[in-house]
C-alpha positions as CSV (number, residue, x, y, z in Angstrom):
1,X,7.3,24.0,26.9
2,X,5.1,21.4,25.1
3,X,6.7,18.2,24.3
4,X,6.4,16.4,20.8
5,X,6.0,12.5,20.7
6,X,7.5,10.9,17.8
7,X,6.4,7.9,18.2
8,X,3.1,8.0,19.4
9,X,0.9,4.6,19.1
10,X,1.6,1.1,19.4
11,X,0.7,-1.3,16.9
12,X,1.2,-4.9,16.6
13,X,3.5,-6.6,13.6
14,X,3.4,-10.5,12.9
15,X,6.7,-11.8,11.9
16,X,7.1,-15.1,10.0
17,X,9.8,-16.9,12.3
18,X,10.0,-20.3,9.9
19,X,9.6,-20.9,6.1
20,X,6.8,-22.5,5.1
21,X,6.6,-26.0,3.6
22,X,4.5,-28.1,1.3
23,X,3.1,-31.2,3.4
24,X,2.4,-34.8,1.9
25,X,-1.2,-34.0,1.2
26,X,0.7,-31.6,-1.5
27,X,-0.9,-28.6,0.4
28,X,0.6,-25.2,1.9
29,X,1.5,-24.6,5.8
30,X,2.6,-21.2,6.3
31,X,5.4,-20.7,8.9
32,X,5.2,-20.0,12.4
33,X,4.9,-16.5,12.7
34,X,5.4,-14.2,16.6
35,X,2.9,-11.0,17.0
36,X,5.1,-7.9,18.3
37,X,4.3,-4.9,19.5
38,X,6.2,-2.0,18.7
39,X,5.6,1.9,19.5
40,X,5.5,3.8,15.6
41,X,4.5,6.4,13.8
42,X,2.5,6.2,10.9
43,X,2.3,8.4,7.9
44,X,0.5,8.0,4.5
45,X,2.9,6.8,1.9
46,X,1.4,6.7,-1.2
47,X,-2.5,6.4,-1.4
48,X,-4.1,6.2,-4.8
49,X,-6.1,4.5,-7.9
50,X,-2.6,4.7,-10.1
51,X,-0.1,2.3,-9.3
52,X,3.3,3.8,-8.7
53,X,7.1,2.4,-8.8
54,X,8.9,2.4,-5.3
55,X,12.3,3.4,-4.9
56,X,13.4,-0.1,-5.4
57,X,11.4,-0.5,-8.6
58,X,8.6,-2.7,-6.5
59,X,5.0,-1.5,-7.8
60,X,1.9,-0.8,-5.7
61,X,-1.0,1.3,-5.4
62,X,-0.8,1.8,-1.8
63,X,1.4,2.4,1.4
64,X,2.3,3.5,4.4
65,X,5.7,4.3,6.1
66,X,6.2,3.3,9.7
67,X,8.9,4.9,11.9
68,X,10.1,3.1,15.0
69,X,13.0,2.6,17.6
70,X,12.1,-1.1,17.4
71,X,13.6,-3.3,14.5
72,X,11.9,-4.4,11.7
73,X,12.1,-7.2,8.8
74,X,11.6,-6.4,5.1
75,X,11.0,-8.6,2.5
76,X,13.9,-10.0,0.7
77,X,13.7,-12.9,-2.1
78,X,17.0,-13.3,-2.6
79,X,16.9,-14.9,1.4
80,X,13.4,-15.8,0.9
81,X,12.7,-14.0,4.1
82,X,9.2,-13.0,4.5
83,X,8.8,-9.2,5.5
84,X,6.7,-7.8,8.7
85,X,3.2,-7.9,8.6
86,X,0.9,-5.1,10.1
87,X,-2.7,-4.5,9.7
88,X,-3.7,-0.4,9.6
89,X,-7.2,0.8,9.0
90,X,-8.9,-2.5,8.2
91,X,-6.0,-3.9,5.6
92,X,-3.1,-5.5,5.3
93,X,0.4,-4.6,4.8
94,X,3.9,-6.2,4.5
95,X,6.8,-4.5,4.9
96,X,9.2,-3.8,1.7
97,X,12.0,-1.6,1.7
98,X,13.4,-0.5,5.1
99,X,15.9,2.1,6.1
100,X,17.9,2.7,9.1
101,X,18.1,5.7,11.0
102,X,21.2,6.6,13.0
103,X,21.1,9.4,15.3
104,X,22.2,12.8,13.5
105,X,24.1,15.3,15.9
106,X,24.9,18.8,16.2
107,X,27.3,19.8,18.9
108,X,27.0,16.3,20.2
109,X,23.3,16.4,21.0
110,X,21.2,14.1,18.9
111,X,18.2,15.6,16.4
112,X,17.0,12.9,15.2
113,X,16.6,9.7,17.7
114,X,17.5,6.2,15.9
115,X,15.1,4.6,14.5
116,X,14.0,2.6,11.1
117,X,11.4,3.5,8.7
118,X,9.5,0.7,7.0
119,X,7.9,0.9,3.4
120,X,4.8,-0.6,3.8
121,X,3.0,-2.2,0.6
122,X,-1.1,-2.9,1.3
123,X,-0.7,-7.1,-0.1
124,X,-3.5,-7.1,-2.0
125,X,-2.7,-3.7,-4.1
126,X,1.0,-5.5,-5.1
């Protein structure tokens, strides 16, 4: 019987590590950041020329979800956290929203393997 791969590529994601800071010269040095790879699936999201609302009300014109057993880091201004970063088909994305996947069972044999899935947002289409 064939077997189906859900996660079937590898793909790296920069995470910020340190808030960035305004030196004396009054100019911008981003944070340090740490490139991860991670094994994912990626599916189209929302690919367009209209701009669309996302679940939680962000705007964008374009995005990907990405599904992995490997934890990820959304965007969140309340803690001024910066969100994963992974480039996909020559452009940029950040990642969003996020949602966690806990394994679903049936007669105590899991159907769905944990994993998150990551909103994706293309930066310069925000």
């Amino acid at each position: 019987m064939a077997e189906m791969k859900l996660f079937n590529r590898t793909e790296t994601i920069v995470r910020t590590t340190s808030k960035g800071y305004i030196d004396d010269d009054e100019n911008f040095v981003a944070g340090d950041t740490l490139n991860i790879p991670i094994i994912c699936s990626i599916q189209p999201y929302r690919e367009g020329k209209n701009s669309f609302n996302s679940p939680t009300g962000y705007r964008s014109i374009d995005a990907i979800k990405v599904y992995t057993p490997s934890d990820l880091v959304a965007y969140d201004e309340i803690t001024q956290t910066a969100g994963d970063q992974l480039e996909y088909k020559g452009n940029s994305y950040f990642c969003k929203d996020l949602e966690r996947w806990d394994g679903q069972t049936y007669s105590a044999t899991s159907l769905i393997p944990i994993h998150n899935l990551g909103y994706f947002y293309r930066k310069d289409k925000v």
